[in-house]
VEXMIMAR-550124 format. One record per residue (C-alpha): residue in three letters; y, x, z. Coordinates in steps of 0.02 Angstrom, whole numbers, padded with zeros to 5 digits, always signed. Last residue first. Example, Ala and Ser with C-alpha at 12.3 -4.5 7.8 and 13.67 -1.06 7.14 Angstrom:
// residues 2
SER-00053+00684+00357ALA-00225+00615+00390
//
This chain:
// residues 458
UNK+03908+03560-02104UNK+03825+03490-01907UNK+03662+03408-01913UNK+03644+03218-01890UNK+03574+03096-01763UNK+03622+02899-01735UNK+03510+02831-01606UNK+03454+02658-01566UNK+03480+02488-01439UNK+03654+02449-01513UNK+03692+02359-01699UNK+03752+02457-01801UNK+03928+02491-01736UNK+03860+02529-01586UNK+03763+02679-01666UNK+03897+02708-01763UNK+03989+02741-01599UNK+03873+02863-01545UNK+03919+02950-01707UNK+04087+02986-01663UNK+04027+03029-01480UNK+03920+03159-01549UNK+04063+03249-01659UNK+04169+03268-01497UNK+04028+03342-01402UNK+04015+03461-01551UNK+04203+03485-01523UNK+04218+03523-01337UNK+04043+03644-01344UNK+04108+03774-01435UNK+03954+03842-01563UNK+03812+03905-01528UNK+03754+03919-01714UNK+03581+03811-01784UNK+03696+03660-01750UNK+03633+03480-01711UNK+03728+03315-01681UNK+03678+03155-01586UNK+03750+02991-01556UNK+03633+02872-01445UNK+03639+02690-01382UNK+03563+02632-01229UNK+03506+02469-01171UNK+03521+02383-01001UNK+03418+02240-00961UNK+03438+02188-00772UNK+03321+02139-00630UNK+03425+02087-00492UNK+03491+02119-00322UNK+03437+02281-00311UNK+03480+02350-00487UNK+03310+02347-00555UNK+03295+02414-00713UNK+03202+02350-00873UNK+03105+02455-00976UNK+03225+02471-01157UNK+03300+02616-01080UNK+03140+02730-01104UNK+03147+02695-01292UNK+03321+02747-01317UNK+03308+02891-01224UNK+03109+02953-01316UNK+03223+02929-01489UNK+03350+03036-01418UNK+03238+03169-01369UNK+03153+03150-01535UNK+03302+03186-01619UNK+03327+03339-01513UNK+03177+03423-01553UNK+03160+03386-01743UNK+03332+03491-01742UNK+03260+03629-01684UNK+03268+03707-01495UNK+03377+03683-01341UNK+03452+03512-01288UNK+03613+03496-01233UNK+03657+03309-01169UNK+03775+03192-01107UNK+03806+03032-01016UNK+03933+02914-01035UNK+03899+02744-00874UNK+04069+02806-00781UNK+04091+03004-00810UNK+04006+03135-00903UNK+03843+03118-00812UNK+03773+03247-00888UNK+03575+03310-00923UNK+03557+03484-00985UNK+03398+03579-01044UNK+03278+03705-00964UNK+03178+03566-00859UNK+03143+03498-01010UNK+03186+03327-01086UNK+03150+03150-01076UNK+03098+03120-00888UNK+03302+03198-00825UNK+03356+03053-00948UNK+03243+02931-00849UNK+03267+02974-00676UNK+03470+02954-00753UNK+03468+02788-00799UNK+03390+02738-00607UNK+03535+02825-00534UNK+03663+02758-00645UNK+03583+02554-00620UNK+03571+02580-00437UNK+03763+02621-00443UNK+03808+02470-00557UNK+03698+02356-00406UNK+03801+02441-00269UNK+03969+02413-00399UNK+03945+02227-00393UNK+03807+02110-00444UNK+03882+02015-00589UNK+04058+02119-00648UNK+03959+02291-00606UNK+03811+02225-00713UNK+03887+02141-00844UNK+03970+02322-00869UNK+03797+02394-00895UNK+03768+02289-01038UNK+03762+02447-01180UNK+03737+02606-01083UNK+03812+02749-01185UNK+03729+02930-01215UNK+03807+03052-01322UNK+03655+03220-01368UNK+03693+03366-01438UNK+03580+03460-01502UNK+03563+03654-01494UNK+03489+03804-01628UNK+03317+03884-01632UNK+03371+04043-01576UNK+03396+04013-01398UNK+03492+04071-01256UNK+03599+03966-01126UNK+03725+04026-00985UNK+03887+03953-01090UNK+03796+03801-01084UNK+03801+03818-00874UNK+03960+03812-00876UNK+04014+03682-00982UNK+03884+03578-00908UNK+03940+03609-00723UNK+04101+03540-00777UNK+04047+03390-00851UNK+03957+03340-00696UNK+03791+03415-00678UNK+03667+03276-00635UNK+03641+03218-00436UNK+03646+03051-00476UNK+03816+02982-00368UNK+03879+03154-00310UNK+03887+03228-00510UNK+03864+03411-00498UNK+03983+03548-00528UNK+04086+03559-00407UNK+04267+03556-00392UNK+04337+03432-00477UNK+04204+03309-00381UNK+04273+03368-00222UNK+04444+03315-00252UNK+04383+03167-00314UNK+04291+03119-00158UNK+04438+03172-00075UNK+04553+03059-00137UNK+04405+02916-00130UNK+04414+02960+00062UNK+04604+02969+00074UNK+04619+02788-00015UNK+04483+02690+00067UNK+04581+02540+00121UNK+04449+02420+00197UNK+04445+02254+00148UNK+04316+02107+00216UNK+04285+01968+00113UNK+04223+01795+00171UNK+04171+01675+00032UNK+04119+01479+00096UNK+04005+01341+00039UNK+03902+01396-00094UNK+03770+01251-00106UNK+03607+01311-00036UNK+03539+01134+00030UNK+03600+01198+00204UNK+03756+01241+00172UNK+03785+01420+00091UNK+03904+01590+00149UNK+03932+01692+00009UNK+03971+01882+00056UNK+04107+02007+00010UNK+04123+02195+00077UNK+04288+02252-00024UNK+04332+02435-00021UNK+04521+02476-00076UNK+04626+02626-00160UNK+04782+02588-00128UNK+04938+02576-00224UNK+05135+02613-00115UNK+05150+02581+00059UNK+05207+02390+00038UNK+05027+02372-00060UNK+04971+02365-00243UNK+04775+02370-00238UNK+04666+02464-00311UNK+04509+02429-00334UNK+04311+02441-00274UNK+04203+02302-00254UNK+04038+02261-00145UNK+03927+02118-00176UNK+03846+01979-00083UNK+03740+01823-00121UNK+03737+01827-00299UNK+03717+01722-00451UNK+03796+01561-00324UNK+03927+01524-00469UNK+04073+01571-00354UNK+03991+01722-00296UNK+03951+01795-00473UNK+04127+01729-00530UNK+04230+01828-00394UNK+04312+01968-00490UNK+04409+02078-00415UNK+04285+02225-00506UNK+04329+02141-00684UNK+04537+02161-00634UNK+04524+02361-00600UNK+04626+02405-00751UNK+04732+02275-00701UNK+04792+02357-00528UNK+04764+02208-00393UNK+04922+02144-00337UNK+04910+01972-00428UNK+04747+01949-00357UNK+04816+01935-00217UNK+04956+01820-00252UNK+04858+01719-00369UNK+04720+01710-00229UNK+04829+01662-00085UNK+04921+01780+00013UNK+04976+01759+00219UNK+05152+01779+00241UNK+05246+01958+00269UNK+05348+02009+00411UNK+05269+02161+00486UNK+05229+02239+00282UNK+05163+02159+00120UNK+04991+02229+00116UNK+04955+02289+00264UNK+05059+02123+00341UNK+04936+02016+00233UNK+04775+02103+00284UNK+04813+02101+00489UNK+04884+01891+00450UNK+04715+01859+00374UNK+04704+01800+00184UNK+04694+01655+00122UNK+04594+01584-00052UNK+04585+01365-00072UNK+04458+01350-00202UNK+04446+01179-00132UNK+04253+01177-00151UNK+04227+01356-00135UNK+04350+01409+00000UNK+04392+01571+00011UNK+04418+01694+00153UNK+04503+01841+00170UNK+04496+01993+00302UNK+04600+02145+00351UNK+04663+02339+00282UNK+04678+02504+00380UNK+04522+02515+00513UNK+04538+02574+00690UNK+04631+02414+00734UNK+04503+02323+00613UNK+04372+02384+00735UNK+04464+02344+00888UNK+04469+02174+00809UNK+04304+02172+00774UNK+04252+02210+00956UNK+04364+02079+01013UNK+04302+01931+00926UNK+04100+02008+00942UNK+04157+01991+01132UNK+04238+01826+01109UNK+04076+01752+01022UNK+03975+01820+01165UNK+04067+01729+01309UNK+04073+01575+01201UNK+03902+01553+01170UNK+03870+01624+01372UNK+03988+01474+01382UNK+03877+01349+01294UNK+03708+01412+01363UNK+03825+01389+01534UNK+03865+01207+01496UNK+03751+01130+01620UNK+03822+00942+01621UNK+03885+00841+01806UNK+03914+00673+01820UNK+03994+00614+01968UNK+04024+00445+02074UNK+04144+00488+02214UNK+04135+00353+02377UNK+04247+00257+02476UNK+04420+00265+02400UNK+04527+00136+02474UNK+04615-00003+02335UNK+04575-00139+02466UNK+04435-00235+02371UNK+04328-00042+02393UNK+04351+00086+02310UNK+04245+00193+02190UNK+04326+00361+02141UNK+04246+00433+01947UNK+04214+00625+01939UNK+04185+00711+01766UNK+04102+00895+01796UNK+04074+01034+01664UNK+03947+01138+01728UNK+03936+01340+01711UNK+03780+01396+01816UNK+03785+01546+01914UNK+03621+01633+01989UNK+03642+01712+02167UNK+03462+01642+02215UNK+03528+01510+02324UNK+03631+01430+02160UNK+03825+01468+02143UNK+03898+01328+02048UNK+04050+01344+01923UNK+04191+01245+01872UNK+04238+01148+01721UNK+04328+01012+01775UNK+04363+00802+01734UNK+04459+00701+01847UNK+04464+00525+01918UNK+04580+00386+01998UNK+04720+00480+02030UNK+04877+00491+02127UNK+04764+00377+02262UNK+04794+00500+02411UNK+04613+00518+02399UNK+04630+00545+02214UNK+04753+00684+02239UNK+04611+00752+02375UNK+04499+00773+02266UNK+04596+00866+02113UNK+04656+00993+02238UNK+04465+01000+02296UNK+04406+01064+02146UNK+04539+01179+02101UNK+04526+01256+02275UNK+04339+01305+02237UNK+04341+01365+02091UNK+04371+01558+02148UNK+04239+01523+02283UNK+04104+01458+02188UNK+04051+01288+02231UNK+03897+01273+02306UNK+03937+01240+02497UNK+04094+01177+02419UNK+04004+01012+02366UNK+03963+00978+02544UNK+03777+00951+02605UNK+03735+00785+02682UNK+03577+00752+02563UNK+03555+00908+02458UNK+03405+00966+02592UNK+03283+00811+02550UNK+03358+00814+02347UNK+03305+01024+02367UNK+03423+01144+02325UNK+03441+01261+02128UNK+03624+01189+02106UNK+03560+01134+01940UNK+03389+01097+01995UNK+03474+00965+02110UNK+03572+00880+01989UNK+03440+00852+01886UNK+03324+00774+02008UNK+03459+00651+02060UNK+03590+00663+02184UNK+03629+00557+02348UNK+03752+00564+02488UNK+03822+00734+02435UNK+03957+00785+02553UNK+04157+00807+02489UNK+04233+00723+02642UNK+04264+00571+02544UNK+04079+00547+02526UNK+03992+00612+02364UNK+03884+00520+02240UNK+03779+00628+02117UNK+03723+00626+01943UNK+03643+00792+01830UNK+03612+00757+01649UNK+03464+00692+01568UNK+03462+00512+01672UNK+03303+00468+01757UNK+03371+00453+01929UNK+03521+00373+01903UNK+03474+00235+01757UNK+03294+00202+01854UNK+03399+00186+02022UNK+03515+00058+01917UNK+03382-00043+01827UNK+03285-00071+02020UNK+03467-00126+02085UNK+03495-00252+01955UNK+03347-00333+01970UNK+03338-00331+02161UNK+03528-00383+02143UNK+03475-00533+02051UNK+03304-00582+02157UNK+03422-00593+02301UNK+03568-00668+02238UNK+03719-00564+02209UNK+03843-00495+02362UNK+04002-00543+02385UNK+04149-00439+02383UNK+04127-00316+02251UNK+04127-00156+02252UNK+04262-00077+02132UNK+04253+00085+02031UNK+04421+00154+01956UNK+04424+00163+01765UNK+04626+00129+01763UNK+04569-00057+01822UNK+04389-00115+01885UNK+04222-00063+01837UNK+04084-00129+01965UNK+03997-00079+02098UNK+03829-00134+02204UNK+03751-00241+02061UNK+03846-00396+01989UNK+03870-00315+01814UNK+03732-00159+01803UNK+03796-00007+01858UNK+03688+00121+01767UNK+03709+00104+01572UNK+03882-00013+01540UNK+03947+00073+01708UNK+03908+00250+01645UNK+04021+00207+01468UNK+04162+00115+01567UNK+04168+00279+01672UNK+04194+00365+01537UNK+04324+00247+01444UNK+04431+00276+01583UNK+04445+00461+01552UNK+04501+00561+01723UNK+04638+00678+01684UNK+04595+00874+01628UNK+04530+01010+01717UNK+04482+01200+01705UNK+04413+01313+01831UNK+04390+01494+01779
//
């Protein structure tokens, strides 16, 4: 796991300028080599100077040592001997490999010796040290040669930094690396990222090649976006994130891809800076075509709505054909007015929350004997059994109950309802009074919103 790189000068310039003071024991000479010098300084001078360098060495925050030319420690300081876990009295004559472990070991001493044989004057390596305990700690290692006035290497002066909280760091980001990527393996579709600032949009070379096939460049946002179906456009839409409104959201399109439209799942989240400034977007796309083909599929088939649990118009065909009463039917439209500031805001989780909560409420308003649709989207319909007093109230009671706000998860929201009804002492088919209602449901919008348009069938 060794791994080295030429001795920096400007290193060794850096220790000298804190521990070796000028006229001490050693001095900085050329190509960052370490010189002593010939003569020594006064007496009080090099008492001075030699009292500033033990304090330097032995109080420094990383680990120093000097090593002999046969690779033995002549002195360390305190932090250099918790890092190989040995005693400063038992470190003194021991050899670096002692330590070392084995598969770095030749790496280190290659770099040694061509420093010895004066090819070098330093190196810098990441190796590892084996501590009496069996514990491994990762250190990254930059080793200086001192010679003496005739160019011969005498001593090594070393620092030595614990890096293994840095490479465990690594170690774990890799994993979570590789585990994604057998994820997205598993997975059909990829990742994008935008930046806020820029605005600068990319995708990841696994999303653009399942979009555009094995050859295809990375997409930016016009490009993208360009491929989304436009029906599906407000859903795409990254406003809310942009703007900060929202943290995350999830989004459901299709997308136009080399193996013909997809239906697609996108997981997006706002990363901030400190102060809360949106920084970054990272969206994660999943292709969800054969699971939303089925979902369908199944939907046909039932009768019930899978989101709220409500019949499905299906199920209310059926079950109106069940129904007895003398008193006559209403027919009740339901629209949600605001709910698609909701989807295009806080995503299709929040628009979900929204339909579940709206229909609690319609299922509060009536009977258990009546009917409560989700006809599709946020339409929802009704059969109510009884007079024609009956049924306007009902609608009155729905128009009322949406005014309560609804929480949506990530929000709050205000989502109104407007209501086209129609009554008809005869059972009568079910297609065309529903038809009627939704004509005057859209009085109702016409007028204003927020209230209920009711009338009894000629």
């Amino acid at each position: 796991m060794s791994r080295c790189a030429e001795h920096s000068p400007g290193l060794v310039a850096r220790f000298s300028a804190l521990c070796l003071p000028e006229g001490l024991l050693i001095q900085r000479a050329d190509e960052g080599a370490i010189t002593l010098p010939d003569e020594p300084p006064g007496p009080v001078k090099a008492e001075t100077s030699l009292s500033l360098f033990n304090f330097a060495f032995d109080h420094a925050p990383i680990g120093i040592a000097i090593v002999d030319v046969e690779g033995r420690i002549v002195r360390g300081n305190e932090v250099f001997s918790r890092l190989v876990g040995i005693p400063l009295d038992v470190l003194h004559g021991t050899p670096f490999a002692d330590f070392t472990h084995p598969e770095d070991l030749e790496a280190d001493l290659a770099l040694f010796h061509e420093v010895l044989a004066g090819a070098r004057d330093g190196y810098t390596i990441e190796k590892r040290y084996i501590r009496p305990d069996g514990h491994i700690v990762f250190v990254l290692i930059h080793a200086a040669a001192m010679r003496d006035r005739t160019g011969r290497v005498v001593r090594f002066l070393t620092q030595i930094e614990d890096i293994t909280v840095h490479k465990e760091h690594e170690r774990q980001l890799a994993e979570k690396a590789a585990q994604l990527e057998l994820a997205m393996e598993a997975l059909r579709g990829g990742f994008w990222h935008m930046d806020v600032s820029s605005g600068r949009f990319e995708t990841s070379d696994r999303l653009a090649e399942f979009i555009g096939g094995a050859a295809a460049a990375r997409l930016d946002l016009e490009n993208y976006l360009g491929r989304v179906n436009p029906s599906d456009a407000s859903a795409a839409d990254l406003t809310p994130l942009l703007s900060g409104a929202v943290d995350q959201s999830v989004a459901e399109y299709r997308l136009t891809t080399v193996a013909g439209e997809k239906w697609m799942r996108c997981d997006r989240r706002l990363l901030r800076d400190a102060d809360g400034t949106p920084r970054r977007i990272v969206g994660v796309v999943i292709d969800f075509t054969d699971e939303h083909r089925k979902l369908e599929a199944s939907e046909r088939n039932s009768e019930t709505d899978l989101l709220t649990g409500l019949l499905n118009r299906r199920g209310l065909l059926n079950r109106y054909k069940m129904m007895h009463t003398s008193s006559g039917w209403s027919i009740l439209a339901v629209d949600l007015d605001g709910f698609k500031g909701v989807n295009d805001t806080y995503g299709h989780g929040a628009g979900d929350n929204v339909l579940i909560e709206t229909s609690r409420r319609l299922v509060s308003a009536v009977r258990e004997s009546d009917l409560v649709c989700r006809a599709g989207g946020d339409e929802f319909l009704l059969v109510i059994a009884g007079d024609a007093d009956a049924g306007n109230r009902v609608a009155q009671r729905i128009v009322e109950a949406m005014r309560e706000r609804v929480d949506a998860g990530p929000a709050t929201v205000r989502v109104l309802a407007s209501v086209g009804g129609i009554w008809t002492k005869d059972k009568r088919d079910l297609d065309a009074l529903l038809e009627r209602a939704d004509r005057l449901l859209y009085e109702a919008k016409d007028a204003g919103k927020d209230q209920c348009v009711f009338s009894l069938a000629g």
